[in-house]
Structures are given as structure tokens and as C-alpha cells.
N, C-alpha and C positions, 0 to 999 in steps of 0.2 A: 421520319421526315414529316407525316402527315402530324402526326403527335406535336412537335415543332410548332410547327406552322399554326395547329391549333388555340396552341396556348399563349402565341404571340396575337393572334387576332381577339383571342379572351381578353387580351392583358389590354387593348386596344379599341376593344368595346363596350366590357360590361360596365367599365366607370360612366359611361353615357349611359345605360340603359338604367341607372338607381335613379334617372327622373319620373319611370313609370311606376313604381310603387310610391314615390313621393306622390305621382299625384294623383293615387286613392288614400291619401290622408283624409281621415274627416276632422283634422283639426283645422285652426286659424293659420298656421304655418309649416313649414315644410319637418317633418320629422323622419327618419330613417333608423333603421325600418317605422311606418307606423302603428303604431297603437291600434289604433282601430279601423279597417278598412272602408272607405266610402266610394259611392260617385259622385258625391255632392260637387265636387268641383267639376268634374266635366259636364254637369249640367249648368253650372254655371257659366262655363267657356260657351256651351250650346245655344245660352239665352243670351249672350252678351251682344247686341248691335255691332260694337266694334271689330271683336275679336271676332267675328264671323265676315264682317266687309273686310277685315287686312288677310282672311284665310280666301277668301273669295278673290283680291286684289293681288295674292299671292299667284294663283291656281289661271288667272288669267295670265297674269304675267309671263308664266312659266310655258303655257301654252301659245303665246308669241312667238318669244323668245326662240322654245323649241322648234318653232316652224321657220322662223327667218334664218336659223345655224343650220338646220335641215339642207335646205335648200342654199344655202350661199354657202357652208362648207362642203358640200356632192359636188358643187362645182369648182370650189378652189380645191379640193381632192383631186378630181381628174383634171386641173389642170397642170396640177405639179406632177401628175404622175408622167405627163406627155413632156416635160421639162429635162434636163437634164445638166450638171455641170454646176456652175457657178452661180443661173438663174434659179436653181431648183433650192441649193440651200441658202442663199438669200432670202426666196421669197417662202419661203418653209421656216424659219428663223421669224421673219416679223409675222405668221400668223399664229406662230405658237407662243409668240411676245408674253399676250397676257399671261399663259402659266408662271413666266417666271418677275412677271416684274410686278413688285407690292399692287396688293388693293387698293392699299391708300392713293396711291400715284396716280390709279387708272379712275378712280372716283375724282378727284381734284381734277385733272382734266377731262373728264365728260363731262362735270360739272361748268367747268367754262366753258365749253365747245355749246353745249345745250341751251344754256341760260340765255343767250343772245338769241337764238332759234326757237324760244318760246317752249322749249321741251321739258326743261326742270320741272316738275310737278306731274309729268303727266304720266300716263298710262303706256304711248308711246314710245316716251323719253326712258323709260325704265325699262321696255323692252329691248330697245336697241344696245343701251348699257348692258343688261344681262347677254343679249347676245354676243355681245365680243368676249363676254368670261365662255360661252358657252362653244362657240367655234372652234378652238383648237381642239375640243374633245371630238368633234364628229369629222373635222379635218383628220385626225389621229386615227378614229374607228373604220371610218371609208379606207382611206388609204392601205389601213392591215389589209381591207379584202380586196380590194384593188389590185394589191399583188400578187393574191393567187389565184386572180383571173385569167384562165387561157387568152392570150391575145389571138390566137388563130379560129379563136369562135368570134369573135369580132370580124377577122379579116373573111371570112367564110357566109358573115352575115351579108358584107359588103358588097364579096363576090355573086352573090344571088340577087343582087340590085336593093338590098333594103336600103333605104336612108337614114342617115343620123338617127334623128328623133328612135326610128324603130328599130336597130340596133341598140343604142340604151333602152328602153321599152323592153323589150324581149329577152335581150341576152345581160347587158350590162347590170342592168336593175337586179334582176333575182338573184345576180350571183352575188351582189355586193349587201343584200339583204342585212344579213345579219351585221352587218359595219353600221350601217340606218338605225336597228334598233338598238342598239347598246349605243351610240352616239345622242341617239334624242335622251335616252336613259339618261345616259351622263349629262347630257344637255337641261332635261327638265331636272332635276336633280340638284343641279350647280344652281340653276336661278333660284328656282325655290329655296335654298340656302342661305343666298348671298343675302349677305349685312350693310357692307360699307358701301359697297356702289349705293344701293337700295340709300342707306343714309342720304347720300348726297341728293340723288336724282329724285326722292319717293317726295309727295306731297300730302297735305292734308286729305285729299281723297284716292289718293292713291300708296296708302301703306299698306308695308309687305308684313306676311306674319310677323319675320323673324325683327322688324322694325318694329311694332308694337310690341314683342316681345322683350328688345333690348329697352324701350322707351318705362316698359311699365316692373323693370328688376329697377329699375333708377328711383323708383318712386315707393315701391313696397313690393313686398318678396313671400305672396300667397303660394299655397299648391296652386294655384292657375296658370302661373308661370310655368311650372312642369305639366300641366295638359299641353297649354302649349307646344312644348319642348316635345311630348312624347309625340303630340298631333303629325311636327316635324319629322319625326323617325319613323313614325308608321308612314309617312306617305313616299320617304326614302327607300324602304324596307320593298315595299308594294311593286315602286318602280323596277326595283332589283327583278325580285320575284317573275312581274310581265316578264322582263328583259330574259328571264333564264329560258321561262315555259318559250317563248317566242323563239329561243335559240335553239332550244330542242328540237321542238316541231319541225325549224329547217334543217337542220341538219338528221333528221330520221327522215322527211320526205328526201333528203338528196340522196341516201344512203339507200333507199326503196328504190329510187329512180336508177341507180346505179345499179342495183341488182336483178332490175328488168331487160335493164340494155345488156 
């Protein structure tokens, strides 16, 4: 089974990954395999004004973004969780909307909604855009752990007179942990990505990598376009990575904790 599963993920990946030896080509354009190996292009990427403000315009965005799904998906998390019936998958249904309804859709209208509200171009405007692609993933990831939260360590918190606030503080938070960090994962991950919203919303000072990226295959198709591309996947890759080490770490201290009590 693992064999399986291997070689469907090969079969799945590696055609993406032939941008990273494209781009230590030391020719004028993209050759595979290349001939002769360089960094001449990634120093290129490194010195380029642009291509370092759309990776900087990126890296903020993404860092918005992941903070406003953070926080407004933990809370539409527990609030569907305390839901039940007919209000639970209605209002589970339009926050998971974006997963299924085209890019293009969701770009055309934030595009109009934005534009009158002075948003289109900005830095803002792009965050908020990103964060509605980004919400049903941390709505998604809370929720897994949400369910297999004792509710009697809540009612026990309660019982002892804590308040709100310090029963989520205390009890609620660490357990739903690992839901938060694989949710921002997916959260910075999905902005840092995104094209089409980014198309509509993004401005002259505010392009995203993968906007200059698509802007500059239209005009001429250097190995720069694959530092690019690769820049894109190592900072995908990285994210993963956090996300694993972070989910260990919890789950060996809970396992420690458990073996002391």
C-alpha cells in the first residue's frame, strides 16, 4: 500500500520539481536536463528590484492573510461546532464555498466588491481576497481537533469558576493546537500560491510572486522564470516541513504528559 501511494505522489510531483534543474541552466533558456550547471540565474532573481518586492509583496501578503483566517476561522470553528441540525450544514456549506466554486468567480467578484471601497490595488485588498481562499482550510483543520476535544475538561474548567476567555486559554487552545498549525500551513501556503484572485486584486505595488511570475512567461521564458517557480516550492516545501516538526513536538509532549499522569 505504502509502495502505491508512493508512486502516485511521484507520479504527482516530480513533473513539478524539473523547474529546479532548469533553473541552474547557465544558458539563455530553459534546457532539460542542462548542459551545464549554473547559479547565474538565481543571482539574477537575487539582484532583480522587482522580482525581490513581488517576493517581499508575496511573504507579506501571505502573512496577513494567515493571521485574519487564523483568527476568524477558530472562531467560525467553534462556532459550528456548538451548532447543530440544519444551521450547522448550511453555515458549514457557505464557508467552505470557496473550495468549490471556480477562482475565476471569486476573483470577478472581489474585484467588484473592492474597487468601489478603494481596495483593488492594495496590499489590504489582497489580503482579505487571499483570506477568504484561506478560511475553509483552517475552518477544516480546527474543527478535526475540535472533535476530539473532551468536552468534560471544559465543563470541569467551568465548574471551578474559570471564565470564557480562560477556559479557551488553558484548556481549549493546546488541545486544538495542532488544527492552528497545519490550518496557517494550509493558510500561508494557499496565498502564497494564488494567481487569479492576486490577478484581479494585486496592483502595481502590490504584485505577488506568482503575478510577476505569470506576467514575465508572457513576455520571454528565461531559467529566471524557474528560480521563480523553484523559490515558490521551497517556500511550500518549508511550510510543510514547520507543519510536520510542530506536529510532532505536540503530539510527543502529549504522549510524555500522558505517561506521567
Amino acid at each position: 500500500m505504502h509502495a502505491v501511494v508512493s508512486l502516485v505522489l511521484a507520479f504527482l510531483v516530480l513533473p513539478t520539481l524539473v523547474v529546479v534543474p532548469a533553473s541552474l541552466n547557465h544558458a539563455s533558456f530553459i534546457q532539460i536536463p542542462p548542459t551545464m550547471l549554473s547559479g547565474r540565474w538565481y543571482r539574477e532573481f537575487f539582484a532583480d528590484p522587482e522580482w525581490l518586492a513581488s517576493l517581499g509583496s508575496s511573504l507579506k501578503v501571505a502573512a496577513l492573510a494567515t493571521s485574519l483566517s487564523l483568527v476568524l476561522g477558530t472562531t467560525a470553528a467553534l462556532g459550528l461546532e456548538r451548532l447543530h441540525g440544519a444551521w450547522r450544514t448550511l453555515l458549514s456549506g457557505l464557508f467552505l464555498a470557496p473550495l468549490v466554486v471556480p477562482a475565476i468567480v471569486l476573483a470577478v467578484a472581489l474585484y467588484y466588491v473592492a474597487r468601489p471601497l478603494g481596495l483593488a490595488g492594495t496590499t489590504a485588498g489582497l489580503a482579505l481576497g487571499h483570506t477568504l481562499m484561506c478560511l475553509p482550510y483552517v475552518i477544516v483543520n480546527v474543527g478535526v481537533s475540535l472533535r476530539t476535544l473532551d468536552a468534560s475538561l471544559e465543563r470541569a474548567a467551568a465548574g471551578l469558576g474559570a471564565s470564557p476567555w480562560r477556559i479557551f486559554r488553558t484548556v481549549t487552545l493546546p488541545c486544538i493546537a495542532p488544527g492552528l498549525a497545519g490550518g496557517a500551513v494550509f493558510a500561508a501556503i494557499t496565498s502564497f500560491d494564488e494567481l487569479i484572485i492576486s490577478i484581479f486584486l494585486a496592483g502595481v505595488r502590490t504584485q505577488t510572486l506568482p503575478v510577476k511570475l505569470w506576467e514575465t512567461i508572457r513576455v520571454e521564458f528565461t531559467p529566471v522564470v524557474a528560480v521563480a517557480a523553484s523559490v515558490i516550492i521551497a517556500v511550500s516545501l518549508f511550510g510543510f516541513a514547520v507543519q510536520r516538526l510542530r506536529s510532532r513536538r505536540i503530539f510527543r509532549t502529549r504522549a510524555e504528559a500522558n505517561a506521567v499522569a
